[in-house]
ZAKE-231065 format. One record per residue (C-alpha): residue in one letter; x, y, z. Coordinates in steps of 0.25 Angstrom, whole numbers, padded with zeros to 4 digits, always signed. Each point is the difference from the previous one (the first is absolute). Last residue first. Layout:
residues N
AXYZ;...
END
This chain:
residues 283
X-0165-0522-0160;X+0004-0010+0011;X+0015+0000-0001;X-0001+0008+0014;X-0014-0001+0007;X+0003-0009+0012;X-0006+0008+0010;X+0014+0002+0007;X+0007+0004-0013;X-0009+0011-0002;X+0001+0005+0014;X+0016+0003-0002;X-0002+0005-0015;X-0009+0011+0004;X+0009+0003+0012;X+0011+0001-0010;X-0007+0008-0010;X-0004+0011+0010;X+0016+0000+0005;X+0003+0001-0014;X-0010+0013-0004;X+0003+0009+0010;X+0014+0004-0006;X-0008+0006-0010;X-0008+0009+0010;X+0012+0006+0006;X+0007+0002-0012;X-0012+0007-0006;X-0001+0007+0014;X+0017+0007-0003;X+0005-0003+0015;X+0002+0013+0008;X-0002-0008+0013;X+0011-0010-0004;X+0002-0011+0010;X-0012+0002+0009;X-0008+0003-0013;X+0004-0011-0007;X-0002-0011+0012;X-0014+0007+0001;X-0003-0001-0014;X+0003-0016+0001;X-0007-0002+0011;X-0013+0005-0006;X+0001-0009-0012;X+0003-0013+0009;X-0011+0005+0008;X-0010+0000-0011;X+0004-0012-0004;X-0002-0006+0014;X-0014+0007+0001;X-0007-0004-0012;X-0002-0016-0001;X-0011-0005-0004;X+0002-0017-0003;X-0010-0007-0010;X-0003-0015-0001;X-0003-0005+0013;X-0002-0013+0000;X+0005-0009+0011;X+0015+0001-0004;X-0003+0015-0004;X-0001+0002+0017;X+0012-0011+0004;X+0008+0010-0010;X-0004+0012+0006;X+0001-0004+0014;X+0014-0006-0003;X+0006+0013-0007;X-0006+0009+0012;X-0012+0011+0000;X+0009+0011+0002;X-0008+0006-0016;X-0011-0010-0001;X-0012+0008+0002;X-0011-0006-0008;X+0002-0014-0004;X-0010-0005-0011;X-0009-0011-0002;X-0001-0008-0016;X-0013-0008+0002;X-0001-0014+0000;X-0011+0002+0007;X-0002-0011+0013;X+0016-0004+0002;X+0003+0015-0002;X-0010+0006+0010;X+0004-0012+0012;X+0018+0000-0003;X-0002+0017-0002;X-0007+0000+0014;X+0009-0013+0006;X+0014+0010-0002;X-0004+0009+0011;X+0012+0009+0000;X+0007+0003+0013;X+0006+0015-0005;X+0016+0003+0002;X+0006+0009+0009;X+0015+0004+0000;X-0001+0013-0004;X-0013+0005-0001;X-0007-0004-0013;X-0002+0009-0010;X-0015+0004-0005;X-0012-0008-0002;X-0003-0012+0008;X+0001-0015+0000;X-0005-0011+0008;X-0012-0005-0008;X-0009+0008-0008;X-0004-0004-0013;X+0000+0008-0015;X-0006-0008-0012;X+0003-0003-0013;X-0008-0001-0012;X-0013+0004+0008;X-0012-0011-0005;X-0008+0009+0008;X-0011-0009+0007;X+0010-0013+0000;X+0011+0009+0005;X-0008+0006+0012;X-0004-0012+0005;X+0014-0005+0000;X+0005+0012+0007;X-0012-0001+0012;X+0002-0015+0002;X+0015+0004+0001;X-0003+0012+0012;X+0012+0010-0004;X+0008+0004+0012;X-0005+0014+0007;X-0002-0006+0012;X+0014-0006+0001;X+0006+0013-0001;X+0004+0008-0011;X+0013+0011+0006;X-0005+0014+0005;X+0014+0001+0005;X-0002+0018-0006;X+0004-0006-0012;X+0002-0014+0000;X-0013-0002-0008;X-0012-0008+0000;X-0007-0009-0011;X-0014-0003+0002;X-0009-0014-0005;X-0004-0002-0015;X+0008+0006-0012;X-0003+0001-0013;X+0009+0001-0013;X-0006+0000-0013;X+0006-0003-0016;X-0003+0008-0013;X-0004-0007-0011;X-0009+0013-0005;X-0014-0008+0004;X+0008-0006+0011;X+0001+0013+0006;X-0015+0005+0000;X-0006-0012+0006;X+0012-0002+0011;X-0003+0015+0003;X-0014-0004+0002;X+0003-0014+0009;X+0009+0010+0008;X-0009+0010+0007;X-0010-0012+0001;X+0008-0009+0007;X+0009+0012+0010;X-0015+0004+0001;X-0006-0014+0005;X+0013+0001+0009;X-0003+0013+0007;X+0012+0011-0004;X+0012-0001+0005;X+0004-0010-0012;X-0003+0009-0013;X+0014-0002-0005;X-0005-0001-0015;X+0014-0003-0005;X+0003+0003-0015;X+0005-0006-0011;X+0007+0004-0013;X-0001+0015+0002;X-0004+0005-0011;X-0008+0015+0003;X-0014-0006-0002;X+0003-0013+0011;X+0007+0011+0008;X-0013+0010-0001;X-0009-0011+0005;X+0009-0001+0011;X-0003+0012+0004;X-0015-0001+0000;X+0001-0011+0009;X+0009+0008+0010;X+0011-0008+0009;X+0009-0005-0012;X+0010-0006+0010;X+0011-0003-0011;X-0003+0003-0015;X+0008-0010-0007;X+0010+0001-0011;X+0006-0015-0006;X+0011-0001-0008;X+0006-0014-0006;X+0013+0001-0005;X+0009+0008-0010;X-0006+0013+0004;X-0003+0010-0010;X-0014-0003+0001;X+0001+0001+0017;X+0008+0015-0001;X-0011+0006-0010;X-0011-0005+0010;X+0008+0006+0009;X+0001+0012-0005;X-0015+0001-0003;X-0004-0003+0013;X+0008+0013+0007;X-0007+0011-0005;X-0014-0004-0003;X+0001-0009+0015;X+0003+0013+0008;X+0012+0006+0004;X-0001+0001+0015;X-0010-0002+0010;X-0011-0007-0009;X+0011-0009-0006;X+0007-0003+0013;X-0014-0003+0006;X-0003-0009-0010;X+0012-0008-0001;X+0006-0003-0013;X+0006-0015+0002;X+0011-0005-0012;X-0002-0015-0002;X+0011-0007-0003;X+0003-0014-0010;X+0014-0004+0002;X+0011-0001-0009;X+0011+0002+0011;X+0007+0014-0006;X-0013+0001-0006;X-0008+0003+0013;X+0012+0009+0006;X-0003+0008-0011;X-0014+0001+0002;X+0000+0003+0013;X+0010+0012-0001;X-0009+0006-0011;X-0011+0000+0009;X+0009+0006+0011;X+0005+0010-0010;X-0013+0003-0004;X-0006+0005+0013;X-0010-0006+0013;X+0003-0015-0006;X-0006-0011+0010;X+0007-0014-0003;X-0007-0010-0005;X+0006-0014+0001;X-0006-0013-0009;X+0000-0011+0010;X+0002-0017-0004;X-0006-0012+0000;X-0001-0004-0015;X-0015+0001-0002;X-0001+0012+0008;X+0012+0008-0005;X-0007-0004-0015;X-0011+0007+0004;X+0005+0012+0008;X+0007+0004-0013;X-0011+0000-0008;X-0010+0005+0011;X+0009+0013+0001;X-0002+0003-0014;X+0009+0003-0011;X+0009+0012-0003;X+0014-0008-0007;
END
């Protein structure tokens, strides 16, 4: 079932709940995600980064598939473009079917990031396609380059923003970063942003950078209204380590063994972040 994102965020707002999306660089993982969805009749959104797409196989290869994999699905499938930092490419998402898209336009001046968006907003509602925004600055463990306190979204800022774009959902910025988290380290999250932006709009927010995040920091965040949870980098490491602990075993392993045997560790860490939002039974 290919429906959009706003749908399912909808009903995850009214009943207090997130909806994951997990970042898919290939089919397998896509696939992966979806399974592991139906095994817990959750909704599940399937994130196509921008940056992925321009560096590898691009969106007129991979969408399709996709899309063909979320109609066949027996529960709620959502595919969003992720960071869509080019206008114009975004446009082209909306044309090529994606079922929402993010018009990440947030390190540019805030009249911008309002007017940037409010036009995509114009053109995608015309088609029933849902947009994500996001307001303050995401950071990113690699190189320690974690967010800081300064790049925290500023509420009045957010609910100014949602009211001049009428966004579906949108992304804030309060405690997490992309990328894994070392060891041992767990983000402080500033729960009374989402509490201030949510009590004012109403407005589904979403959690960028969830994967090392922590099962309670996740769940106090959806309890105060966030309804949609990224996570990329811990399946992606679930993948990973599982074709290293193939290699190391078996060098001369046959690749499209490799690659299936992929596939449950992805699920499983699919499955482990749906049941700590609260999705499963929720389709």
């Amino acid at each position: 079932m290919y429906v959009p994102m706003g749908t399912l965020l909808e009903k995850a707002n009214k009943e207090n709940y997130a909806v994951m999306a997990i970042n898919c660089f290939n089919l397998e993982s896509a696939f992966a995600t979806i399974k592991a969805a139906e095994e817990l009749d959750s909704p599940i959104i399937i994130d196509l980064l921008m940056e992925h797409l321009e560096k590898h196989l691009g969106m007129e290869t991979v969408l399709p598939a996709v899309i063909e994999l979320a109609k066949k699905s027996s529960v709620q499938v959502a595919i969003n473009l992720d960071h869509g930092k080019s206008k114009e490419y975004v446009k082209k998402a909306i044309e090529f079917g994606f079922s929402s898209v993010m018009m990440d336009a947030s390190e540019k001046k805030f009249d911008e990031n309002v007017e940037e968006t409010k036009e995509i907003v114009k053109i995608a509602k015309n088609k029933n396609i849902s947009v994500e925004a996001e307001v303050g600055g995401m950071g990113a463990v690699a190189g320690e380059n974690f967010t800081n306190a300064g790049m925290y979204t500023d509420p009045k800022e957010a609910i100014s923003f949602i009211n001049q774009t009428n966004v579906t959902a949108l992304a804030i910025s309060f405690g997490s970063s992309h990328g894994l988290m070392p060891k041992g380290y767990v983000p402080k999250f500033d729960f009374n942003i989402v509490k201030a932006i949510k009590n004012s709009t109403g407005t589904p927010l979403v959690l960028h950078g969830g994967s090392g995040c922590g099962a309670d920091n996740i769940k106090k965040a959806v309890e105060f209204g966030i309804n949609k949870v990224n996570v990329g980098s811990d399946v992606m490491k679930a993948q990973s380590s599982a074709i290293y602990q193939q290699i190391t075993q078996n060098p001369n392993e046959d690749f499209v063994e490799m690659v299936d045997k992929t596939i449950k560790p992805a699920k499983e860490m699919v499955k482990y972040y749906i049941n700590i939002v609260g999705s499963k039974g929720k389709n």
